[in-house]
C-alpha positions in Angstrom: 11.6 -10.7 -16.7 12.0 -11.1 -13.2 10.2 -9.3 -10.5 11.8 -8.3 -6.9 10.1 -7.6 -3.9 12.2 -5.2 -1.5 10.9 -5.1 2.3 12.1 -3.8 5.6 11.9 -6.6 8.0 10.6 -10.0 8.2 7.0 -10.3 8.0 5.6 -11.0 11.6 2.2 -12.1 10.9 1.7 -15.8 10.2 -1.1 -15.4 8.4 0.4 -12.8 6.2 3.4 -15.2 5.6 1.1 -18.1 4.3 -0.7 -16.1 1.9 2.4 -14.2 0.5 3.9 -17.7 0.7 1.0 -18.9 -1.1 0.8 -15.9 -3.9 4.7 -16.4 -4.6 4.1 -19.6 -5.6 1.6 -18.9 -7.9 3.2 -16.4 -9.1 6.3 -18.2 -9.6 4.2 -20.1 -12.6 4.4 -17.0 -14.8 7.3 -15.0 -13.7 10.5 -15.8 -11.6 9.9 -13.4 -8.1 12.5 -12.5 -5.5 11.8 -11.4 -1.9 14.6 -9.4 -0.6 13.8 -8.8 3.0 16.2 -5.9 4.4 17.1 -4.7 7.7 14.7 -2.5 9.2 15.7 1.2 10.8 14.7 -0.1 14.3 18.4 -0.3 15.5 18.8 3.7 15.1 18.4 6.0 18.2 15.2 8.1 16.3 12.9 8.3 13.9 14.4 10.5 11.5 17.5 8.3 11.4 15.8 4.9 11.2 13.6 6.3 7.9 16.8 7.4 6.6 19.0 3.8 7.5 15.8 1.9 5.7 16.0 3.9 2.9 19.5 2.8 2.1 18.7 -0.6 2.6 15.7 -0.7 0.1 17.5 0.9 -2.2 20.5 -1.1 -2.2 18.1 -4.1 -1.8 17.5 -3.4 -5.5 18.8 -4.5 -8.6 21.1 -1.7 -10.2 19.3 -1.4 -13.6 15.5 -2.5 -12.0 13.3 -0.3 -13.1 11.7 0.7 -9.8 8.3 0.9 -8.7 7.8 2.3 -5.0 4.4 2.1 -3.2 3.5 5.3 -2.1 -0.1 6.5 -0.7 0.1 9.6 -3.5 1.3 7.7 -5.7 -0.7 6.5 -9.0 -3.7 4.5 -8.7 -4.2 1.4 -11.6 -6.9 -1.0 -12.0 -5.7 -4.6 -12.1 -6.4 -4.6 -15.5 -4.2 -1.4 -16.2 -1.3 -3.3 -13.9 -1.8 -6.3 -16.0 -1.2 -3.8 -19.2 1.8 -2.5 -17.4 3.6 -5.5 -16.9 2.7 -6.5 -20.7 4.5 -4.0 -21.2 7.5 -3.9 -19.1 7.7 -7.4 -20.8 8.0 -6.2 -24.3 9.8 -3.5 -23.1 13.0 -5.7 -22.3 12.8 -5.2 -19.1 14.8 -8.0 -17.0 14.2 -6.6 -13.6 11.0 -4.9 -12.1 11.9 -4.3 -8.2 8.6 -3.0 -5.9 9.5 -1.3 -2.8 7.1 -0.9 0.1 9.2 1.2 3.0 8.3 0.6 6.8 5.8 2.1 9.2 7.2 5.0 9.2 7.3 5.4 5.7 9.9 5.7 3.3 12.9 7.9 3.2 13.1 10.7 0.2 15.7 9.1 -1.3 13.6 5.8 -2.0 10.6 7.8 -3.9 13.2 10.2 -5.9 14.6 7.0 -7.3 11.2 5.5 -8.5 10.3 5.6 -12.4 6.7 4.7 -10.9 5.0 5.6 -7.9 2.0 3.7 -7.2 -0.9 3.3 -4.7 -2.8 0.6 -3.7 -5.9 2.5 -2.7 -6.8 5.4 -1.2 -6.9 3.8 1.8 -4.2 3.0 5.0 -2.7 -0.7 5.1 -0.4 -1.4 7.7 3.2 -2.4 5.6 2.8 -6.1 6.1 -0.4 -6.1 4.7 0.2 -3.9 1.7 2.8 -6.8 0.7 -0.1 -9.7 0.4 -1.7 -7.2 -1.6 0.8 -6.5 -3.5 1.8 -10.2 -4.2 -2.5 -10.7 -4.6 -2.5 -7.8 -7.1 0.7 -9.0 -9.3 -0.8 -12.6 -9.5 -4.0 -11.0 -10.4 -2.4 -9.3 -13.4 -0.3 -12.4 -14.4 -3.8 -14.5 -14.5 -5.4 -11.4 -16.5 -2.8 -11.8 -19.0 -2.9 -15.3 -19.0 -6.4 -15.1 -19.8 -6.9 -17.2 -16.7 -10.2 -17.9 -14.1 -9.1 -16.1 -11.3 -9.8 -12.6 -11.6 -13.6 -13.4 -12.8 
């Protein structure tokens, strides 16, 4: 299996650019991982139309026959160890892509959520977009160690 990571935009933050830099690598111990950074909707004249312009882009960022997971704030809430179930079973499900999406400030475009097969949240609470990708990388490591039957998520 091979997991992508679809973003709008590079990730400005150094710090947040050493630690997914740091998480990938880990990561890249258990499973192969892609980061497909995509072009961000700041070029269009509003709102409305940049949301729309991202939303292409994610989408297109991803593989055709990924099954697609989109972070959304209303979107389902797992435990680490229910993630670390999930991608157990995306495994034994055949599944040869698993692309995340995390849209832009400004959220993401309909389109982009009406093409998930999972929704999910990180938490109840707000993380600016650059930030929810650390977590995200943090949370899929986390699984892969659960699985692995690793030290980490003592």
């Amino acid at each position: 299996m091979r997991l992508e990571l679809v973003f709008p935009g590079k990730t400005r933050e150094a710090y947040l650019k050493k630690g997914m830099d740091d998480f990938c690598e880990r990561l890249s111990h258990h499973v192969r991982i892609d980061i497909k950074i995509v072009k961000d909707g700041s070029a269009a004249k509003d709102e409305a139309r940049a949301v729309l312009l991202e939303g292409e882009q994610l989408l297109a960022g991803c593989s055709r026959s990924a099954y697609l997971v989109v972070l959304d704030p209303g979107g389902r809430q797992l435990s680490s160890e229910e993630l670390a179930r999930s991608v157990a079973d995306w495994e034994m499900q055949g599944r040869q892509v698993v692309s995340f999406v995390i849209g832009g400030a400004a959220g993401p475009s309909p389109a982009v959520p009406a093409r998930a097969d999972l929704l999910l949240s990180l938490s109840r609470m707000t993380f600016t977009h650059e930030m929810a990708r650390l977590i995200l990388l943090e949370q899929l490591y986390r699984a892969y160690s659960i699985k692995a039957g690793t030290k980490y998520h003592k």
